[in-house]
N, C-alpha and C positions, 0 to 999 in steps of 0.2 A: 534394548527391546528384548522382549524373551524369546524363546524358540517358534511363538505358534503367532509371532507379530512377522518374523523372518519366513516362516514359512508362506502364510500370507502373502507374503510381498513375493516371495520367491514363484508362487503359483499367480499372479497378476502378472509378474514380466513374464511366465511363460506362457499365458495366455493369450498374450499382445500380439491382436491382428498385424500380418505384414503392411498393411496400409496406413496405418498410425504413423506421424509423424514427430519420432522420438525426442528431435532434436527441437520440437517446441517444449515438452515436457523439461529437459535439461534447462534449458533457458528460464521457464519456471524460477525452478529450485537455484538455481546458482542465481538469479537477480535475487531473489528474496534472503535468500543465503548471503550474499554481498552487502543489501542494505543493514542484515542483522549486525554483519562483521562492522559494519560504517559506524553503526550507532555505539555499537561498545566503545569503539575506537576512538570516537569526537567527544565522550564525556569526560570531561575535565574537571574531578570533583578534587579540592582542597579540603586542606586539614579543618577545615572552617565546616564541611562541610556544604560550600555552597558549590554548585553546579555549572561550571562554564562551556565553553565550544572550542576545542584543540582548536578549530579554522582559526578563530577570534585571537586564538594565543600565539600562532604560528601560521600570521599569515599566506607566506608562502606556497603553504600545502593548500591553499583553493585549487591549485590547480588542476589538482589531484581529481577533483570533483569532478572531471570533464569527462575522465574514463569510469568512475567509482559512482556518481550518481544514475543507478541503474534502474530506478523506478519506471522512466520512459519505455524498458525493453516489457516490465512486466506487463504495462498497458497495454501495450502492442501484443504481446503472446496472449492477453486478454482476448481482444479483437480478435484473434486467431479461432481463440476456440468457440467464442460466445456465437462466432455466425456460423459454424460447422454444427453448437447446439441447437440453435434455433432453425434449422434450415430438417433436424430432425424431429424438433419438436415444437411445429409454428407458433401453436395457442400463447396466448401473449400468459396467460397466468401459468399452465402448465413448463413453460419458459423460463418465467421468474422462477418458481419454487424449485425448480429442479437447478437453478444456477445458483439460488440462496444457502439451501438446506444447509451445505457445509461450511458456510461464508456468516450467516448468520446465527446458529446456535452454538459454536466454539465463542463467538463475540459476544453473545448475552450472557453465557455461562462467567468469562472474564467479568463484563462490568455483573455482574450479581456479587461473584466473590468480592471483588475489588469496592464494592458499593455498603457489604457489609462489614467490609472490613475497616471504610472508611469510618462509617456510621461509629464505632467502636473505638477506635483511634481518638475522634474527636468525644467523644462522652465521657472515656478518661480523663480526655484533654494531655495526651497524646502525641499530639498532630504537631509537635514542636519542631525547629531543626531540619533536620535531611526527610525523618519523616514527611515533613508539611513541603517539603520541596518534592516529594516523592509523590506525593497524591495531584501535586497541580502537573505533572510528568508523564505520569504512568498512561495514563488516554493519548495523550499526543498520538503516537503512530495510527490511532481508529480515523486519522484524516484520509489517508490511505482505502481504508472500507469506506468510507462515505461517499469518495469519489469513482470507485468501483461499482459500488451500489449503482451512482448515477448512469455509469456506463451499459449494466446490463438491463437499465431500463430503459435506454435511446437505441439498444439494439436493432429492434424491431426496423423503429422508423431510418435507422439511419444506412441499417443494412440493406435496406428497398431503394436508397439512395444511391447506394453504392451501385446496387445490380443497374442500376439504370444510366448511373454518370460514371462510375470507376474514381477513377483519379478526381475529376470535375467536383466531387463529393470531397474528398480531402483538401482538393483545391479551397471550397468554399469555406471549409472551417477554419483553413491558414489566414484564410481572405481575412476573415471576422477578426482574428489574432492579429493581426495587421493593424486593420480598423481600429482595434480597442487603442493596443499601444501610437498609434498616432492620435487618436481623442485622449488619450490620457498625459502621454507628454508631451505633443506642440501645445492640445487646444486646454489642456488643463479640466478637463471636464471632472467633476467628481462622481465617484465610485464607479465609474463604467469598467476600471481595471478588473472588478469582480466578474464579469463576462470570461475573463479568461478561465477562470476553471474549467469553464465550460468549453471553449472555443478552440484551449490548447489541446486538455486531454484527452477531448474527444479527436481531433486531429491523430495525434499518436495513438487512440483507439483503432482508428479508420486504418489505417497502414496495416494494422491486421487482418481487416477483410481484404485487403488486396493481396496479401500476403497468401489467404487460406485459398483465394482464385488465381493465384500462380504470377499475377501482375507488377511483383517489382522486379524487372528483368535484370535491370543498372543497378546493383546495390554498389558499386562505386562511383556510382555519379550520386546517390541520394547522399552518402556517407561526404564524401567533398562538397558538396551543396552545404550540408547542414554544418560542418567543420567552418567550411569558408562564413559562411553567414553569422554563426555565431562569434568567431572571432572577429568579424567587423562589429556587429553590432557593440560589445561587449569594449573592443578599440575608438568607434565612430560614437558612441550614446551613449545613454545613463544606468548602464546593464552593469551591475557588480560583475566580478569575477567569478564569485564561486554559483555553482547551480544547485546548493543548496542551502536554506534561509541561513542567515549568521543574526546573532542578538544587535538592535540596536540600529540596524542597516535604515534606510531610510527606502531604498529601493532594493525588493527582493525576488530573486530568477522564479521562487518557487512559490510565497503565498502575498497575492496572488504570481499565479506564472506570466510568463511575459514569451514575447516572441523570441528573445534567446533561449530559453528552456525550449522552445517549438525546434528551433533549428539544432540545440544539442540533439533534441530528441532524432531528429530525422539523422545525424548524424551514429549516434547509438544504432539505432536500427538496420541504418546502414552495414555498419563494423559488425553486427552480430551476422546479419545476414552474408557478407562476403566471409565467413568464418562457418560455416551452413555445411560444408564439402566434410574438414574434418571435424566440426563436430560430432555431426549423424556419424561418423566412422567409430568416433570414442564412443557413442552410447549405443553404438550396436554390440557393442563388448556383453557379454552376460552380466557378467558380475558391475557394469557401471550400470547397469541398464536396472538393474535389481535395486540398487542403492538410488537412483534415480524415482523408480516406485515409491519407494519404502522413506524415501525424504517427502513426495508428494505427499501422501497420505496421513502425515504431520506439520507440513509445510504452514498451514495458516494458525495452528496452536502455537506452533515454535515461535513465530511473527507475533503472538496476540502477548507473549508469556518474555518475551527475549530484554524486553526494558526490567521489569520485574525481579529478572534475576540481575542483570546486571548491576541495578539500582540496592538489593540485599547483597552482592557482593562489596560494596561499600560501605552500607550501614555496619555489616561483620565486623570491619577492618576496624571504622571509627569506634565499635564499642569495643572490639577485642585490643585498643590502641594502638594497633600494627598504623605506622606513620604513613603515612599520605604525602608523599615530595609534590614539590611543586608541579604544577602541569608542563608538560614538554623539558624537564630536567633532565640529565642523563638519568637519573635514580626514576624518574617516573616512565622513561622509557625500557627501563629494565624491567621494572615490573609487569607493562601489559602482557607478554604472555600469561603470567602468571593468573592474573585479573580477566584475560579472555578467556582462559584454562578454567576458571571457577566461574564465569559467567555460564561459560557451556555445560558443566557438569550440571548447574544448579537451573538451567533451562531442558535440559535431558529431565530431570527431577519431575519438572514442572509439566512438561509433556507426557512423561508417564502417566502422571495423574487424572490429566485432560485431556487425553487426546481422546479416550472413548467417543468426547459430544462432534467431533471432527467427522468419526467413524457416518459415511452419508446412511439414513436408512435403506428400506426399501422403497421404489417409487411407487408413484402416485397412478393411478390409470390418466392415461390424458383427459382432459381437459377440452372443449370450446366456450366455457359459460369461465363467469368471473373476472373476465379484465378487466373492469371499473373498479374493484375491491383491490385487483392486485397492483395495480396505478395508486390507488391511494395508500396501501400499505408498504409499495416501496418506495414514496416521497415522505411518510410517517418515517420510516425506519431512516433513510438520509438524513434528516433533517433531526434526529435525535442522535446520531451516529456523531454527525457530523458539531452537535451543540458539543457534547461531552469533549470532541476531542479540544476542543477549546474552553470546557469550563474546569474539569479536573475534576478532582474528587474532594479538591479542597473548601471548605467551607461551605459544606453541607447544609449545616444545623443558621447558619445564620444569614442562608439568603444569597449566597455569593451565586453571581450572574455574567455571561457574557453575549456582546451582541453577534448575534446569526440572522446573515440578511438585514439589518437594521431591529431587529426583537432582540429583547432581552430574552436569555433564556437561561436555566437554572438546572444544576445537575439534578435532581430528580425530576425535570420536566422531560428533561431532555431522555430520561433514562425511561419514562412515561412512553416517549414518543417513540425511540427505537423498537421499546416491546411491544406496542401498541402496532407496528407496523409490521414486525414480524409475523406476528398471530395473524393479521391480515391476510398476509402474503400466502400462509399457512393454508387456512380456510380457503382463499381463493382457488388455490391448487385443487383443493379436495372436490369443489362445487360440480356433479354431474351433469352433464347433458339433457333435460327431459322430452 
């Protein structure tokens, strides 16, 4: 970053009221930082070119998953913040737009490039090899933003839940996660498992409102809860080992989630939270406290751009014919630094670039009019977020499709339906009072 990106940052951490709570900010940046390090680290590309999963080669290392899959902590510091926002800024559209703005135009700006670039790719005809493995890859992680999405549009309702039951509210949506995996594996019921998206994340959502009202007193007893429970489950049922998807699995912790992802989660939460004392100690440091900033304020470009490079540090090596050892060989383990080292340079790159659209603007005057517009354009915007990261960018030009919620849907619908719901959410924001 250059000097007037540093100073920036350095005039936000000194502006930071004493009542901010640093140590959710930290947990931010290092779960997102962690997932990015996970994913360089599980791609297992051969000289071939084609793309495997280190878990899958070495299975051993799932286990590793139990402290490393750290998606559940961000959900949670999600939770944290979204009801501290909304508790300052009720209006449900006023709400959305101001939790969107930097969540959604870093992720269109992505699929735009990434859409045009496909588009070109394939008219060459292009799209062969690592590249065509590249394009059906690079969306993956926007699973992530879809289910985010979903969260800060349950905010509302679920945070009136909370003021009212506490716990009884987090209760009920374990309850449902319950529910689902006993209809799904005694009674066999089909597609009910799809319910957990909803049932888990919003679960590990809710821990944060309880979190932001002071309410988890025990983080050692929630931490042993979700430990203990997930380890039976996972020993006692048909819960894979690792908690996150592996190619081929028949049953997976993460899509959909199951009640052992619920109970890692509560266990994550747990362990961050009994770790709360010196955390807040380290990032009351200046200097951690600045770098904690100055990562926020890239944090969702570095996440949107971190496949991308990692996936061109590969392509390089295959056309520059720098050899490719087998996965998990001693040669191929010498090399990851090397390959996280050029991962990162070349996501710094990529962030430079992008991170302007990150930059939030200025706000909106509040808001009471437009919550029907803005309900409709952030189920428009999930529901094309959420299509892409499952259709790819592959096979553009001739129709290629996957099902969402039982519809087919097609990367330019999908890509239709995200922008289309963005601009919504947009307008809604702006709509005055008369």
């Amino acid at each position: 970053m250059g000097s007037s990106s540093r100073l920036s940052a350095r005039d936000l951490a000194a502006a930071t009221p004493a009542t901010r709570d640093r140590y959710i900010d930290l947990l931010r940046v290092a779960s997102l930082a962690v997932v990015v390090l996970g994913h360089w680290l599980m791609a297992a590309v051969g000289a071939d070119g084609q793309v495997g999963n280190l878990l899958a080669v070495v299975p051993e290392l799932q286990l590793v998953t139990w402290v490393f899959q750290v998606m559940p902590v961000f959900f949670f510091v999600g939770g944290f913040s979204h009801a501290l926002a909304h508790r300052s800024r009720p209006a449900y559209a006023s709400f959305l737009r101001a939790r969107l703005q930097r969540l959604l135009r870093p992720t269109m700006v992505f699929v735009g490039v990434w859409g045009v670039a496909a588009l070109v790719l394939q008219l060459t005809g292009a799209d062969g090899g690592l590249t065509g493995v590249v394009l059906r890859l690079v969306t993956q992680p926007l699973w992530f933003i879809g289910i985010y999405l979903a969260m800060v549009a349950f905010t509302p309702p679920l945070l009136r839940l909370h003021e009212r039951w506490g716990w009884g509210a987090f209760a009920a949506l374990a309850g449902g996660a319950v529910a689902v995996d006993v209809l799904r594996f005694a009674a066999g019921v089909p597609f009910v498992e799809f319910l957990n998206f909803a049932f888990v994340w919003l679960a590990v959502h809710q821990l944060g409102f309880l979190r932001a009202d002071g309410m988890i007193r025990r983080p050692a007893l929630l931490a042993g809860a979700g430990l203990l429970g997930a380890t039976a489950l996972v020993t006692l049922g048909p819960y894979p080992l690792s908690m996150v998807g592996m190619p081929g699995e028949k049953v997976s912790n993460m899509a959909p989630p199951t009640l052992a992802l619920l109970c890692h989660g509560l266990w994550l939460v747990g362990a961050v939270e009994l770790l709360k004392g010196p955390g807040a100690r380290l990032v009351a440091r200046a200097g951690v406290w600045r770098a904690v900033v100055a990562a926020n304020g890239i944090a969702m470009t570095a996440f949107l751009w971190h496949l991308t490079a990692m996936l061109g540090v590969y392509g390089a090596m295959l056309a520059s014919g720098i050899g490719l050892p087998a996965p998990a060989s001693g040669a191929w383990w010498a090399q990851v630094p090397l390959r996280i080292g050029a991962a990162a340079v070349l996501t710094a790159v990529l962030v430079a670039v992008f991170r302007r659209f990150e930059a939030p603007p200025p706000p909106a005057p509040p808001t009471t009019s437009g919550g029907p517009l803005a309900a409709l354009g952030i189920t428009l915007a999930l529901l094309g977020v959420l299509g892409l990261s499952m259709t790819g960018f592959g096979g553009l030009l001739t129709g290629h499709s996957a099902t969402l919620i039982a519809v087919p849907v097609t990367a330019p619908a999908a890509v239709g339906l995200a922008l289309a719901g963005w601009l919504l959410v947009e307008r809604a924001g702006r709509i005055r009072s008369r």
